[in-house]
Every structure is written in structure tokens, then in C-alpha cells.
DSSP file (Angstrom, degrees, kcal/mol; ACC not computed):
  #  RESIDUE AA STRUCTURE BP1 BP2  ACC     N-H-->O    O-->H-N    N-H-->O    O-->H-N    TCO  KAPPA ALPHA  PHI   PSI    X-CA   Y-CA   Z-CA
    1    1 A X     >        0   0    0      0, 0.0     4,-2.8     0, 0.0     5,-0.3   0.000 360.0 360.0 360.0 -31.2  -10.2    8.2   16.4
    2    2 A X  H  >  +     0   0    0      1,-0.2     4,-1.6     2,-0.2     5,-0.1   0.912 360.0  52.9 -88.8 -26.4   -8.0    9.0   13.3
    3    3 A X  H  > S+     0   0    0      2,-0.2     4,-1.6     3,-0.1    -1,-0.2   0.898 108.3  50.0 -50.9 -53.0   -5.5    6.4   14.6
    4    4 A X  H >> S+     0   0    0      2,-0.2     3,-1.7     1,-0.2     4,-1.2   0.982 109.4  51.2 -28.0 -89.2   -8.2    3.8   14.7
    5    5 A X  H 3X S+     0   0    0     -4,-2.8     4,-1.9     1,-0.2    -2,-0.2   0.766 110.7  56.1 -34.9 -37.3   -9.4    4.6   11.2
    6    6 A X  H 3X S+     0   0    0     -4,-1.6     4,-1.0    -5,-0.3    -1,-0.2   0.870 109.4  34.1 -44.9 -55.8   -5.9    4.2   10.2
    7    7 A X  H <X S+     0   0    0     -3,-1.7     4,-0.5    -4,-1.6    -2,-0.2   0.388 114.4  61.5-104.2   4.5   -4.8    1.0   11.2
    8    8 A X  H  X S+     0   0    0     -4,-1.2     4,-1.2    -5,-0.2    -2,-0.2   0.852 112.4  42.1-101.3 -29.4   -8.6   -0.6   10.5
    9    9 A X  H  X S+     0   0    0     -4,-1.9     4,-1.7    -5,-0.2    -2,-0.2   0.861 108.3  56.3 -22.4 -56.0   -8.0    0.5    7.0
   10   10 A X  H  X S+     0   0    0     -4,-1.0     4,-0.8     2,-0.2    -1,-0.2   0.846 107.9  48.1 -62.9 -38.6   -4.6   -0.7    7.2
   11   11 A X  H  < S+     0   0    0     -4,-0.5     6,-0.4     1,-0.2     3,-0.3   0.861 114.3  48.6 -82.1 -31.6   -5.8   -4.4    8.2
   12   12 A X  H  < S+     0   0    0     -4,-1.2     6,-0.3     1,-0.2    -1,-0.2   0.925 108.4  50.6 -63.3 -43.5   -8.6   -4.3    5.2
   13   13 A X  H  < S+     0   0    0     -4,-1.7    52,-2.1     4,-0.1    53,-0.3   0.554  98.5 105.0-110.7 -18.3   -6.0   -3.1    2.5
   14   14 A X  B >X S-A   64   0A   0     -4,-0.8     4,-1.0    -3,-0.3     3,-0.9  -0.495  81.9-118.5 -45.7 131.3   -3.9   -6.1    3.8
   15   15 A X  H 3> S+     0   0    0     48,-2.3     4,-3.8     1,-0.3     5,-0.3   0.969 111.6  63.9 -54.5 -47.1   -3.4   -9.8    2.0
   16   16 A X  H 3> S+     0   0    0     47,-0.3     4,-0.6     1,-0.2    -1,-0.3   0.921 101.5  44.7 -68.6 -23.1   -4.9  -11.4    4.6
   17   17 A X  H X4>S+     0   0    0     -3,-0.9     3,-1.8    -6,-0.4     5,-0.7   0.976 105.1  59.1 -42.0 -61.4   -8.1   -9.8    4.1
   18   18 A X  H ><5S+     0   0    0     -4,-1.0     3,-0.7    -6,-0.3     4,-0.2   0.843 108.3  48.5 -29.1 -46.6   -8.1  -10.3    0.8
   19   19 A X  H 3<5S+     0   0    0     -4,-3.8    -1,-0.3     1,-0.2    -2,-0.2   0.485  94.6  70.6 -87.0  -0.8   -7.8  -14.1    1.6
   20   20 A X  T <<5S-     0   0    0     -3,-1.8    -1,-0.2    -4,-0.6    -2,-0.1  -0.330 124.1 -96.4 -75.8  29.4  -10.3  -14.0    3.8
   21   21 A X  T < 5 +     0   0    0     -3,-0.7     2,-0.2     1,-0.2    -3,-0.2   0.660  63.3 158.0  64.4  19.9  -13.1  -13.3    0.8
   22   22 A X      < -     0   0    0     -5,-0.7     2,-0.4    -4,-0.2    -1,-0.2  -0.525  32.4-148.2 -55.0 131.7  -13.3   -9.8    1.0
   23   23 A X    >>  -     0   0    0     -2,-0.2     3,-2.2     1,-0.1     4,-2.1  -0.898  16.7-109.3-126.8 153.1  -14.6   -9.0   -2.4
   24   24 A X  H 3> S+     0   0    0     -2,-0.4     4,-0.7     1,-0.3    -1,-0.1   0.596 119.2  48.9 -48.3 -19.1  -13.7   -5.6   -4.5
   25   25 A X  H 3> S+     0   0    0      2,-0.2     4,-1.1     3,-0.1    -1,-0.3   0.761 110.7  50.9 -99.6 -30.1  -16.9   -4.1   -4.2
   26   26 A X  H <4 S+     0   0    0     -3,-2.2     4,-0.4     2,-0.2    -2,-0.2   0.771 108.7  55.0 -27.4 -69.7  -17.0   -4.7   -0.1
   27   27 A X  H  X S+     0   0    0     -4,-2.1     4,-2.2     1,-0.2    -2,-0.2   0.874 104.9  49.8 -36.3 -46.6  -13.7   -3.2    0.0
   28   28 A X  H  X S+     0   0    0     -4,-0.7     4,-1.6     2,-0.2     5,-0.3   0.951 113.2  47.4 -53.5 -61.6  -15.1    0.1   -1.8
   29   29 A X  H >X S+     0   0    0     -4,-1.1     3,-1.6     2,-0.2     4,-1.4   0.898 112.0  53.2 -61.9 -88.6  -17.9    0.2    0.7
   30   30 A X  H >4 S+     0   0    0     -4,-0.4     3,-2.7     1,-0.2    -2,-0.2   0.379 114.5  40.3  32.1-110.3  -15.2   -0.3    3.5
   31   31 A X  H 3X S+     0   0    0     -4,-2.2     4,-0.8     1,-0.3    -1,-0.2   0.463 109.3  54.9 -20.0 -52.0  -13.3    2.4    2.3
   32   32 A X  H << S+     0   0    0     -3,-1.6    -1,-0.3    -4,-1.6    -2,-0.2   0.372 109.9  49.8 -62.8 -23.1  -16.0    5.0    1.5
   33   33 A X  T X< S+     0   0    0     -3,-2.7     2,-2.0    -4,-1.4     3,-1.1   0.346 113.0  49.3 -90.6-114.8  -17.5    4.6    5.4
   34   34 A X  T 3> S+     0   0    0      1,-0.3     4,-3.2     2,-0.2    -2,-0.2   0.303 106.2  48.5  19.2 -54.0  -14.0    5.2    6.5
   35   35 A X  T 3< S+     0   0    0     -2,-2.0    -1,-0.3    -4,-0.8     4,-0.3   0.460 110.4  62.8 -96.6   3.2  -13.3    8.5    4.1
   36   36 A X  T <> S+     0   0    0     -3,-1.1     4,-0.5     2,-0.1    -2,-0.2   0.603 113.8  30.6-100.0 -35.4  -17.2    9.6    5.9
   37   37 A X  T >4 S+     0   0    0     -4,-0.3     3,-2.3     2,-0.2     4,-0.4   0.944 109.8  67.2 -76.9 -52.3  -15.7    9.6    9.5
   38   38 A X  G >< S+     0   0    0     -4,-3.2     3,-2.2     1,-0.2    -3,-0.2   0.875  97.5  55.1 -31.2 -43.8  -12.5   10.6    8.2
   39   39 A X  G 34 S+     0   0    0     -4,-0.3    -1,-0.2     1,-0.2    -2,-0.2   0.804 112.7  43.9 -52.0 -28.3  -14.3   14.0    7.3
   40   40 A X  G << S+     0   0    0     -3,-2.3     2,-0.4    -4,-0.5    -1,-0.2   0.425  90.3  88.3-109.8  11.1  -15.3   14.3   10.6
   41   41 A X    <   -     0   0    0     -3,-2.2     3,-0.2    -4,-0.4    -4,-0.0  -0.796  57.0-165.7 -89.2 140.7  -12.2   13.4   12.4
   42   42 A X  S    S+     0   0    0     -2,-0.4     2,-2.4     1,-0.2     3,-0.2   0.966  72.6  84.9 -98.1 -29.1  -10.2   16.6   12.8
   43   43 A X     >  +     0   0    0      1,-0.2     4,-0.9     2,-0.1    -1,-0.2  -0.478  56.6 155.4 -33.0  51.0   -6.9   14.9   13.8
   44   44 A X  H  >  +     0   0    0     -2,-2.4     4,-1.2     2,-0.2    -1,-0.2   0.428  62.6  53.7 -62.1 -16.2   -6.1   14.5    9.8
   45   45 A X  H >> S+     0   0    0     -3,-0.2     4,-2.8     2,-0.2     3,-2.0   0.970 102.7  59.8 -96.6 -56.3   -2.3   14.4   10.1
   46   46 A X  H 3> S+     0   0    0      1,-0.3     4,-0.7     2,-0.3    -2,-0.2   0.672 106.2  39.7 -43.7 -40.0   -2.5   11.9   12.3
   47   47 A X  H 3X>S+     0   0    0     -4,-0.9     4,-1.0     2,-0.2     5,-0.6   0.626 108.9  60.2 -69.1  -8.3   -4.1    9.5   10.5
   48   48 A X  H <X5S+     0   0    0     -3,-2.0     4,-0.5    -4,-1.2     5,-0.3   0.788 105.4  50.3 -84.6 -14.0   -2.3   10.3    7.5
   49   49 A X  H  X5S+     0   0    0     -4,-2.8     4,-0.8     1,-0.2    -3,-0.2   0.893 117.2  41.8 -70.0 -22.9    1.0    9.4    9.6
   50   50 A X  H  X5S+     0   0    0     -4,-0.7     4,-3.2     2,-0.2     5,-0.3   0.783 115.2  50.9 -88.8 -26.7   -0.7    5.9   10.7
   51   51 A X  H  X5S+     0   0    0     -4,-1.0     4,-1.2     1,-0.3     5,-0.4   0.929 111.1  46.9 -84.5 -68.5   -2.0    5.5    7.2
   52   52 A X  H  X<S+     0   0    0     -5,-0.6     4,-1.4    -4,-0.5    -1,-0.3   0.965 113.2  49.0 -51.1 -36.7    1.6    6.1    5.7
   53   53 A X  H  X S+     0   0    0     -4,-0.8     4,-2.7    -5,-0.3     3,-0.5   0.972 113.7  49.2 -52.1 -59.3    3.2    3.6    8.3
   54   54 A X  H  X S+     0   0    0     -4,-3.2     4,-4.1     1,-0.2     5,-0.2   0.931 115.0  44.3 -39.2 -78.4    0.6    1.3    7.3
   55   55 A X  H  < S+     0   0    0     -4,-1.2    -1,-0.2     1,-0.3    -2,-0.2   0.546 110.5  47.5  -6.3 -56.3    1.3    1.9    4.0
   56   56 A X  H >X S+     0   0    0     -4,-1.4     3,-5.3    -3,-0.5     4,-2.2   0.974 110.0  53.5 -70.4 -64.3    4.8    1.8    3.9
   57   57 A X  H 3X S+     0   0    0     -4,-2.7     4,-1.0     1,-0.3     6,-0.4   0.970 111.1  54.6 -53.9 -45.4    5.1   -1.8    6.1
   58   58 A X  H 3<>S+     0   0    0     -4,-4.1     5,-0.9    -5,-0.4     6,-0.7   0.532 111.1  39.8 -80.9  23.9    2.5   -3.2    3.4
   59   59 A X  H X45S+     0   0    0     -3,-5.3     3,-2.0    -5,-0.2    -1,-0.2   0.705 116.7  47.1-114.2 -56.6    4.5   -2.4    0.4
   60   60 A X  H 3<5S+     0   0    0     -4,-2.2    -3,-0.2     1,-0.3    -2,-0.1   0.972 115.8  44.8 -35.3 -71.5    7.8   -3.2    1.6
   61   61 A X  T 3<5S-     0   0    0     -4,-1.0    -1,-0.3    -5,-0.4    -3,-0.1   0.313 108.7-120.6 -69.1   9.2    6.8   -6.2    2.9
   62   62 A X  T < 5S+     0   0    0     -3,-2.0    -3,-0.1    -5,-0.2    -4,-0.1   0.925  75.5 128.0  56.4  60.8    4.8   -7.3   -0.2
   63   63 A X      < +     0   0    0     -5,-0.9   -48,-2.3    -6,-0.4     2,-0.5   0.469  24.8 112.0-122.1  12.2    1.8   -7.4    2.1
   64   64 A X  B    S-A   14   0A   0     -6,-0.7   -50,-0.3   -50,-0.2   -51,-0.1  -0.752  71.8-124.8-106.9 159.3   -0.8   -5.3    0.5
   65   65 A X  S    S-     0   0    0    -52,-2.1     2,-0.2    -2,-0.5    -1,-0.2   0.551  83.0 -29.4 -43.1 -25.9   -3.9   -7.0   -0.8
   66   66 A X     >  -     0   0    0    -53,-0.3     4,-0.5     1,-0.1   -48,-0.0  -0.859  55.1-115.8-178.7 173.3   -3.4   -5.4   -4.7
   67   67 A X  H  > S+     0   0    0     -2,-0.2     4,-2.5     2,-0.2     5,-0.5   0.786 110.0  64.3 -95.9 -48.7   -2.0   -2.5   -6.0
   68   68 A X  H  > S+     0   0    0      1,-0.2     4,-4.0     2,-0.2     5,-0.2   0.811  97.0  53.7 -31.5 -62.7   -5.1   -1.3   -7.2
   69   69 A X  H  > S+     0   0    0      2,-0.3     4,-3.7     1,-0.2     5,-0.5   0.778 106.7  54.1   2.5 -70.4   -6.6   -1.1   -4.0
   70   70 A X  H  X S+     0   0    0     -4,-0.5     4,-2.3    -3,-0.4     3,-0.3   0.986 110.2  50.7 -38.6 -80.4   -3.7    1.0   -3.0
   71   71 A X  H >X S+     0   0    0     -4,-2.5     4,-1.6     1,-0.2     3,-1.0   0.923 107.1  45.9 -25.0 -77.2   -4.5    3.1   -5.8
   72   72 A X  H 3X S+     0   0    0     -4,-4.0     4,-2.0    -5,-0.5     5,-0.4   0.969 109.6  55.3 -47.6 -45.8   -7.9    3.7   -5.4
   73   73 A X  H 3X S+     0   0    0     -4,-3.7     4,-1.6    -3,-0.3    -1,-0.3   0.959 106.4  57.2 -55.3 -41.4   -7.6    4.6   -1.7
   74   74 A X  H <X S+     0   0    0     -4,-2.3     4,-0.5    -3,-1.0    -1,-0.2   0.956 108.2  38.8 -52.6 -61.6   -5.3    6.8   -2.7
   75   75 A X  H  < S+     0   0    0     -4,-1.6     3,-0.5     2,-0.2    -1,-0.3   0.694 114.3  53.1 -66.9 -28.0   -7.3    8.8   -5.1
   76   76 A X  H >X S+     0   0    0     -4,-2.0     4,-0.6    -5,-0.5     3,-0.5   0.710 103.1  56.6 -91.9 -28.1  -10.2    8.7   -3.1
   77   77 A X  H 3X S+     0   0    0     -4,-1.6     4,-1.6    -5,-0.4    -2,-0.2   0.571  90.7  85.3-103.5  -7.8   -8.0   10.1    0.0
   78   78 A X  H 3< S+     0   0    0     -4,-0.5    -1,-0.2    -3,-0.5    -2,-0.1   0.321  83.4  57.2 -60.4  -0.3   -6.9   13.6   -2.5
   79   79 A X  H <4 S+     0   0    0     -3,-0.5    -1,-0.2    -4,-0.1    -2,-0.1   0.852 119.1  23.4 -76.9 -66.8  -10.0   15.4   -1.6
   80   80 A X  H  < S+     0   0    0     -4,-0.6    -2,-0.2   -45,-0.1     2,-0.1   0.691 109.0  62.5 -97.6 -12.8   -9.5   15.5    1.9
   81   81 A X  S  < S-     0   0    0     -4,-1.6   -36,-0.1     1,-0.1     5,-0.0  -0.572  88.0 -75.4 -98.4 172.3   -5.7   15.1    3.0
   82   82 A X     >  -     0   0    0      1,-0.2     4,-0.7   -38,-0.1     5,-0.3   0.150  28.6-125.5 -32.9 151.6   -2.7   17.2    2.3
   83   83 A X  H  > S+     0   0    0      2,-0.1     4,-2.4     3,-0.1    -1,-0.2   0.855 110.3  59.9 -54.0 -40.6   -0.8   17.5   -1.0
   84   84 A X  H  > S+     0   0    0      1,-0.2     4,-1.7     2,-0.2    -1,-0.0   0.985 107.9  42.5 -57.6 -65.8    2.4   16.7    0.6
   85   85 A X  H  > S+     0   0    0      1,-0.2     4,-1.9     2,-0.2     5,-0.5   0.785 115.6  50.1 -67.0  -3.9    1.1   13.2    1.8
   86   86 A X  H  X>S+     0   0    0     -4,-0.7     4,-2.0     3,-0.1     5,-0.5   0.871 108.1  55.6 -65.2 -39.9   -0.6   12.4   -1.5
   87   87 A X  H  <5S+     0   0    0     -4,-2.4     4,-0.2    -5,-0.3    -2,-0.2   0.768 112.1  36.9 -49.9 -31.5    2.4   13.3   -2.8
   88   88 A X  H  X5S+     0   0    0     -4,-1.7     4,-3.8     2,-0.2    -1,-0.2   0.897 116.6  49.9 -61.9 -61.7    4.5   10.8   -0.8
   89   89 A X  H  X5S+     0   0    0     -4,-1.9     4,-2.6     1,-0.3     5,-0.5   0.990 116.8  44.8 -71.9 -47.1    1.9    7.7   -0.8
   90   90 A X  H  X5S+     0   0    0     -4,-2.0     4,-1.7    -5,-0.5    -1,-0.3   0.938 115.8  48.4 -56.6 -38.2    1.7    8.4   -4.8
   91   91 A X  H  ><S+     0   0    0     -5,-0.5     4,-5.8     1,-0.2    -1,-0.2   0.924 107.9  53.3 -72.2 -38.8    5.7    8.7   -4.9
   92   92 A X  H  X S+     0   0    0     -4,-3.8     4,-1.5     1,-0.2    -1,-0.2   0.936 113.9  42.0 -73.0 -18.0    6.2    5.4   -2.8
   93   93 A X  H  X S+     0   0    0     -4,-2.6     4,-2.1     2,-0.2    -1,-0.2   0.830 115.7  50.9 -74.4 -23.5    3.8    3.3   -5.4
   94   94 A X  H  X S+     0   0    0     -4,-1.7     4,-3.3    -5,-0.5    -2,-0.2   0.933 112.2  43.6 -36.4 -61.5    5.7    5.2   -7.7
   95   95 A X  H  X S+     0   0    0     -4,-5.8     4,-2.1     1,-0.2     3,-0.4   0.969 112.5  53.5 -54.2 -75.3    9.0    4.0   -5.9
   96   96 A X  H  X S+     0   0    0     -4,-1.5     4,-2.3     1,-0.3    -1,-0.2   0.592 106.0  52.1 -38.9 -48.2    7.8    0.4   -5.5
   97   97 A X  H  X S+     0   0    0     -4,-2.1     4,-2.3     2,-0.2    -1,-0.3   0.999 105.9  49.0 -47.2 -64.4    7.1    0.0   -9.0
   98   98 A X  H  X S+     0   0    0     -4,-3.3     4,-2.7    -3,-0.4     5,-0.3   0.951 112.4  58.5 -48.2 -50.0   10.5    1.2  -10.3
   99   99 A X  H  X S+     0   0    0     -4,-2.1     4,-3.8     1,-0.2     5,-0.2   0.879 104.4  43.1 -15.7 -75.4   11.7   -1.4   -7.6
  100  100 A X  H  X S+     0   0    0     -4,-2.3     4,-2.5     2,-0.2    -1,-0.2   0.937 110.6  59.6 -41.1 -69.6   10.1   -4.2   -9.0
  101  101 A X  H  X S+     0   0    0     -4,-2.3     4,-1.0     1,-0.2    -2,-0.2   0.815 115.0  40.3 -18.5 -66.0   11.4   -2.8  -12.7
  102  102 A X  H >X S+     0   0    0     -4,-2.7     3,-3.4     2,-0.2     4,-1.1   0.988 108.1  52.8 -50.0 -71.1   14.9   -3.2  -11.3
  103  103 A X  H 3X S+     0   0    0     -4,-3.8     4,-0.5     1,-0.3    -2,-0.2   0.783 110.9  60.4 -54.5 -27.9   14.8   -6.4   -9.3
  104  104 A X  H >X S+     0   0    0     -4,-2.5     3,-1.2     1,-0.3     4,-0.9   0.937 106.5  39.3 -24.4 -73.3   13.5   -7.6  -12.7
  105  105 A X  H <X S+     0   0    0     -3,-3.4     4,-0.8    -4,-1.0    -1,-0.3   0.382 112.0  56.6 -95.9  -7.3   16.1   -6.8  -14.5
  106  106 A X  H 3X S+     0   0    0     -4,-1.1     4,-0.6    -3,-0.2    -1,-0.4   0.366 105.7  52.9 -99.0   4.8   18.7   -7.9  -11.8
  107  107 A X  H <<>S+     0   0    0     -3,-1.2     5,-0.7    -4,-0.5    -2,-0.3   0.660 111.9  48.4-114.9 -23.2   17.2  -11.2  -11.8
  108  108 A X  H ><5S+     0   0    0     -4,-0.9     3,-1.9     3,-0.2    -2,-0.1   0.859 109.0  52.7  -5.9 -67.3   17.8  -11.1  -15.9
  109  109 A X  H 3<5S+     0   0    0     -4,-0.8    -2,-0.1     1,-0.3    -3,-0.1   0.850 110.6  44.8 -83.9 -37.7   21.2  -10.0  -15.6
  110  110 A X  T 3<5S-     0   0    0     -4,-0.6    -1,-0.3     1,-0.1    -2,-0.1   0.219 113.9-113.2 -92.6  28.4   22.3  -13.1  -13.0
  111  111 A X  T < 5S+     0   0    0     -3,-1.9    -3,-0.2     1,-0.2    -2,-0.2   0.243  77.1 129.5  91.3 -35.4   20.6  -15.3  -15.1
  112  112 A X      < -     0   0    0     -5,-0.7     2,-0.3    -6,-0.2    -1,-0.2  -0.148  35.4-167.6 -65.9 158.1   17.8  -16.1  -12.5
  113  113 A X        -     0   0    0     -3,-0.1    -1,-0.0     3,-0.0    -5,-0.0  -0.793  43.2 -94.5-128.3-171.5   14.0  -15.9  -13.5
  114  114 A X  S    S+     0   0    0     -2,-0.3     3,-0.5     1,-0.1     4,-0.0   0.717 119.0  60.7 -89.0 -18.6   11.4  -15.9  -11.2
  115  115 A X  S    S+     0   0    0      1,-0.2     2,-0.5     2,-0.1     3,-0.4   0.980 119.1  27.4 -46.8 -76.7   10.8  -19.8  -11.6
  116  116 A X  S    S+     0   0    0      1,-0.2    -1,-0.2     2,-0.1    -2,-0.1  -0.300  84.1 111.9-105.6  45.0   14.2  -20.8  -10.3
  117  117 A X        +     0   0    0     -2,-0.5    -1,-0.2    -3,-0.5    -3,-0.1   0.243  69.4  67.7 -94.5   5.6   15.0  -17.7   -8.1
  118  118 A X  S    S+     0   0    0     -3,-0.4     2,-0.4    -4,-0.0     4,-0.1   0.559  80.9  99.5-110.7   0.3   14.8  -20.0   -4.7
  119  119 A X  S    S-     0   0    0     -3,-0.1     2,-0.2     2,-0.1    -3,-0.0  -0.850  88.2 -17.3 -98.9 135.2   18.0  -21.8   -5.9
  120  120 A X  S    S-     0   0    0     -2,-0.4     2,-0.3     2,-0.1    -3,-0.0  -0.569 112.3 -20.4  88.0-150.3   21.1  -20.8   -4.3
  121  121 A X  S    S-     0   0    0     -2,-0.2     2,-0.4     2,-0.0    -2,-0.1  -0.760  72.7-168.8-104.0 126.9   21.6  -17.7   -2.5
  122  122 A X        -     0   0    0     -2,-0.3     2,-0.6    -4,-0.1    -2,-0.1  -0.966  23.2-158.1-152.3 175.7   19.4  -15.1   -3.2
  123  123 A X        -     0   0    0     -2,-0.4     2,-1.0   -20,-0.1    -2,-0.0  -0.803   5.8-179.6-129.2 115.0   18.5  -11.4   -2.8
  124  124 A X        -     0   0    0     -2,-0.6     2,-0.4     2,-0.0    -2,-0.0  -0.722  14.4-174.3-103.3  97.2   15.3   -9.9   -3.0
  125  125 A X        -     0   0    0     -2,-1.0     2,-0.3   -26,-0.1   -22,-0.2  -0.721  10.5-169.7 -96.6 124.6   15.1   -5.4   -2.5
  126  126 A X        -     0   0    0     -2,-0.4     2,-0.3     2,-0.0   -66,-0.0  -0.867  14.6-156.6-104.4 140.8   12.3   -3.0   -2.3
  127  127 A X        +     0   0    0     -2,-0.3     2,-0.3   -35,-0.1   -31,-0.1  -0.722  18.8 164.4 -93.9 165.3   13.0    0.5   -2.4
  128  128 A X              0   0    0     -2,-0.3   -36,-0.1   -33,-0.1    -2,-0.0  -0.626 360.0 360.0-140.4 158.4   11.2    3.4   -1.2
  129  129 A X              0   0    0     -2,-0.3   -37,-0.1   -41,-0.1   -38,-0.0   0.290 360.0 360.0 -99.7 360.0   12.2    6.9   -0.6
């Protein structure tokens, strides 16, 4: 079950949901059923490992629906899961930012903006620890 909750989460909190008219307040509800089974799944680590995979592939891969989102799930999931994995998911938006921060500033330094970054050769890096 906690695998399940995991990855149907994972597919909401995803752009293509979003682009499929999901609207912020629908999302909430979403989310909020979801953290009412969660309570009653006992195999909590295990969804937080699918829910961190998830997680991970949609930041890397610039695939999640908003950061907010992220966010809120996030806070909302500090009640019932460990410290350690808040501690992670919060460090990898954490990460993701500073990323961004960088690639910013490497796209400055060579001159590129984000207009005219698709000419030539170029290289775009996410970090996360």
C-alpha cells in the first residue's frame, strides 16, 4: 500500500498533471487523502523511499509540477515521517535551488543567458546530494 501511495502521489506532483488542469486546491485535497491512508499504512519507510525516488527523478529532471507543491507536501509529510527523510527531501530542495543559483551564474560567466542558451554547445547540471 505505501508503495502505491507513493508513486500515485509521485504522478500528481508531476508536470504532466499539472497540464492536465489539475488545479491548486484539487492538489491539496489529493494530498490530504493521501497523508489519511498514509496514517494508516504502517510500512512508513517504505513509502518514504518511493516518495524520495520519486522525488529525486522529478527534481533532477525538472519534472515536478512547482516547487511549491514540493514544498507543501513536504511540510505537511513532518508530522508523520522521520526527521532524517524530512531532513533529506528539505536538503535536496535546498540542493536544487543552490543548483539553479550556480547554473545561473555559469550561464553569466560564458556570456549565455537563458534566451540564447540553445546556441552552440551547451551544458545544463542539477545537483543533489
Amino acid at each position: 500500500m505505501a508503495e502505491h501511495l507513493a508513486k500515485y502521489l509521485d504522478f500528481h506532483l508531476r508536470k504532466v498533471s499539472g497540464q492536465a488542469g489539475i488545479s491548486d486546491e484539487t492538489l491539496i485535497q489529493i494530498i490530504d487523502e493521501v497523508l489519511i491512508l498514509f496514517k494508516l499504512c504502517r510500512a512508513k519507510d517504505t513509502f518514504e523511499e518511493f516518495y524520495q525516488r520519486g522525488l529525486c527523478r522529478r527534481l533532477l529532471l525538472n519534472k515536478s509540477a512547482s516547487y511549491e507543491s514540493e514544498k507543501m507536501m513536504i511540510i505537511k509529510l513532518k508530522t508523520e515521517c522521520s526527521d532524517t527523510f524530512i531532513q533529506r527531501a528539505e536538503g535536496m530542495l535546498k540542493d536544487l535551488t543552490l543548483s539553479d543559483d550556480i547554473m545561473k551564474k555559469y550561464l553569466e560567466c560564458t556570456g549565455m543567458n537563458v534566451a540564447n542558451k540553445f546556441q552552440g554547445v551547451e551544458g545544463v547540471y542539477h545537483v543533489l546530494s
